[in-house]
C-alpha positions in Angstrom: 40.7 11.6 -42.2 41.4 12.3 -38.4 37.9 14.1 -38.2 36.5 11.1 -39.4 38.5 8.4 -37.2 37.0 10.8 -34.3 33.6 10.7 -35.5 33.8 6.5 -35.7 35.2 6.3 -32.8 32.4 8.2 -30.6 29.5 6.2 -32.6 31.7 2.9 -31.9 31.0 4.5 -27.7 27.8 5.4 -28.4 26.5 1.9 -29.8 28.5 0.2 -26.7 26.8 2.3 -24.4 23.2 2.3 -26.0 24.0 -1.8 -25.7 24.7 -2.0 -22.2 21.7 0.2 -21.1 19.4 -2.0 -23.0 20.9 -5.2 -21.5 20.6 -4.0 -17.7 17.6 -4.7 -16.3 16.1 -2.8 -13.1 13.6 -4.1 -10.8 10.1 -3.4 -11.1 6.8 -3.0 -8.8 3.5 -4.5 -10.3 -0.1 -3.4 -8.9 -0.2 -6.8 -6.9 3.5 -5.4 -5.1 1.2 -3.5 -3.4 -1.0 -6.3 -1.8 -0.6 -6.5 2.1 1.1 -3.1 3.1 0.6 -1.2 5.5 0.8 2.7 5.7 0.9 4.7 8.9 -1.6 7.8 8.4 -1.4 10.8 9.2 -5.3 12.4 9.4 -6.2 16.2 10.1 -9.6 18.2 9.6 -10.5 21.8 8.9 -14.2 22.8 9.2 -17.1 24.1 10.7 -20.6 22.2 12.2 -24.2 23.5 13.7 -27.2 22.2 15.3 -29.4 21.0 12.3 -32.7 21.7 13.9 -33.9 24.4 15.3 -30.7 25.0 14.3 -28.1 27.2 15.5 -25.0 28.9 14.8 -21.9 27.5 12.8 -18.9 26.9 15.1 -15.3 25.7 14.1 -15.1 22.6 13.7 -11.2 21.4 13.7 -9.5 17.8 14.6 -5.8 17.9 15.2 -3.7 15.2 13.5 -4.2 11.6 14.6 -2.4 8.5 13.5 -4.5 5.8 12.0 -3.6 2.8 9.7 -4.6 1.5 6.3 -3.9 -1.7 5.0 -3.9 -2.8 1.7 -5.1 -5.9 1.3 -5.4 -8.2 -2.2 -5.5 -7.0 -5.8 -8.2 -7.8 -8.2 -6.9 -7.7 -12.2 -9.9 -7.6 -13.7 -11.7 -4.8 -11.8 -8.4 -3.1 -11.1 -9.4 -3.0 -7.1 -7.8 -3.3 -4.0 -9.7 -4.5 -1.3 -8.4 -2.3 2.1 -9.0 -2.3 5.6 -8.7 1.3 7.9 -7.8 1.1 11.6 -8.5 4.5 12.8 -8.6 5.8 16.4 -12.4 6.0 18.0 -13.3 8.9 20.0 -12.5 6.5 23.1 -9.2 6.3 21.8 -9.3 2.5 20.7 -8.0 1.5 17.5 -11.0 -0.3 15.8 -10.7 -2.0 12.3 -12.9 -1.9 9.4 -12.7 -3.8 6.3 -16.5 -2.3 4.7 -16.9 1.1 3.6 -19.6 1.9 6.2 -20.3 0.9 9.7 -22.8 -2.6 10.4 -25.0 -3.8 9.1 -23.0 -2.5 5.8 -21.8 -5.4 4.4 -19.9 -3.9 1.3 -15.7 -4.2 1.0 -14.0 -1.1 1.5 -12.1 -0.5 -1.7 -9.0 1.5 -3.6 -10.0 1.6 -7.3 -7.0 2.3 -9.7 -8.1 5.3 -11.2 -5.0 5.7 -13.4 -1.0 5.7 -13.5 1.3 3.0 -13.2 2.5 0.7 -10.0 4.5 3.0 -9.1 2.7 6.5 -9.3 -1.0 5.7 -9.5 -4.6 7.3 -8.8 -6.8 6.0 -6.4 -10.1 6.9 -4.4 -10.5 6.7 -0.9 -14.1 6.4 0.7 -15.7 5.5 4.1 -18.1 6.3 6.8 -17.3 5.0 10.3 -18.5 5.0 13.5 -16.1 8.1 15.0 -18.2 8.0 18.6 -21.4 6.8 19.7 -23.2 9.2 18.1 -21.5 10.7 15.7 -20.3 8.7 11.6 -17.7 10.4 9.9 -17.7 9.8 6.1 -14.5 10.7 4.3 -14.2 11.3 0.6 -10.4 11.8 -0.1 -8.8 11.3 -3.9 -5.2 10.0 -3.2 -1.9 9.4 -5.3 0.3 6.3 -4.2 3.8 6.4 -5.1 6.5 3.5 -4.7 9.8 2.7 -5.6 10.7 -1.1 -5.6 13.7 -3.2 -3.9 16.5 -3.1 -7.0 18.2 -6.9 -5.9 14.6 -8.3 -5.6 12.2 -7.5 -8.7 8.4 -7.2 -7.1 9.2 -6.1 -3.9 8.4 -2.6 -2.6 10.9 -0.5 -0.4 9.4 2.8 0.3 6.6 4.3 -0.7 3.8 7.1 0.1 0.6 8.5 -0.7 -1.2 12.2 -0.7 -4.3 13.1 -0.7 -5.5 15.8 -3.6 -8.4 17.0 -2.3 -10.7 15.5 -0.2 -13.8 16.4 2.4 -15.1 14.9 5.8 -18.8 14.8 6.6 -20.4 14.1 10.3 -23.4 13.1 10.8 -24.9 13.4 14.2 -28.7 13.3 15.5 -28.9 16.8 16.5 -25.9 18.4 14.4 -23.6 18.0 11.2 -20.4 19.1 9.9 -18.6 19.2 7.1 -14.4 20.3 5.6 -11.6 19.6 4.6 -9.3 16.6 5.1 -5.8 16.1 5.0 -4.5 12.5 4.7 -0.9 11.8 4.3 0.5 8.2 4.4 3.8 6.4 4.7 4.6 2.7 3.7 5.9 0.9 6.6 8.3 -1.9 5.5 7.1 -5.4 6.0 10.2 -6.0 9.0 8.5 -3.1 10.3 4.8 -3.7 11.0 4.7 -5.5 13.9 6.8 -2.3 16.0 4.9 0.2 14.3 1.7 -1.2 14.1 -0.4 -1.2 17.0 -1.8 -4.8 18.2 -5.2 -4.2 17.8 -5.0 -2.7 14.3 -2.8 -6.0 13.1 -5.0 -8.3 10.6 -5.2 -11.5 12.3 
């Protein structure tokens, strides 16, 4: 009889507790959390390049890592797209914004696709050429995962969050030369209260 009083009396606990959890709600991020954040980048590269005719030898080809900034901008449902702008740092060291996914006359949005996941672990591809110098368009190809973890007082909101690349190549393109490696792109959100310290003026979306 006391076995069994025992046995009642941790099921009694266990249904109370099994309850409670299901009555607690915790806040959640959805894919549109993500619209209008900004990530501070951190870009390096790893390759090699040569003259490309008469040609000539292959030569190291290495960038040390710059900051640059991405900005997510709106969320489509029914395509499951974000549309993005990238402010990187020219080789004149001038932050210069672009919302296409390759320099004028291109005319084409520069995208995030959700690839897979959920809001707050998800797939995405990242893809642009851009006008690097005066003569030279860098195209990067970089796979990314986004991660996030929301505000728990205020459902929808995000406060903190990353992404990695997994993988990912550059290509120049030059009229004499080309190169070609590997990328590494790290980002970190920057909180909304934020963005105007961090930010640089000529990278903020007007």
């Amino acid at each position: 009889m006391k076995l069994k009083s025992v046995v009642l009396s941790l099921l009694a606990v266990v249904a109370f507790v099994g309850f409670v959890s299901v009555g607690v709600t915790y806040a959640q991020i959805t894919f549109a959390s993500w619209q209008q954040s900004w990530f501070e980048v951190k870009q390096s590269e790893t390759g090699k390049a040569a003259l490309v005719f008469p040609g000539g030898d292959v030569e190291k080809n290495n960038e040390k890592t710059v900051k640059n900034y991405l900005y997510i901008d709106t969320w489509d449902e029914p395509t499951g797209t974000y549309t993005a702008m990238y402010c990187f740092l020219n080789g004149s060291g001038v932050y210069t914004q672009q919302t296409t996914n390759a320099p004028a006359p291109a005319v084409d949005p520069l995208t995030l696709p959700m690839i897979g996941g959920n809001p707050e672990d998800f797939l995405t591809f990242f893809s642009i050429a851009y006008q690097e110098t005066a003569t030279i368009v860098q195209t990067l190809y970089v796979p990314l995962e986004v991660k996030g973890k929301p505000v728990n007082d205020n459902p929808g909101q995000i406060k903190s969050g990353s992404f990695k690349n997994l993988g990912g190549i550059f290509i120049e393109e030059a009229e004499l030369a080309g190169g070609l490696g590997s990328v590494k792109f790290k980002g970190k959100f920057i909180p909304t209260d934020d963005v105007t310290d961090k930010v640089p003026l000529a990278c903020l979306v007007s």
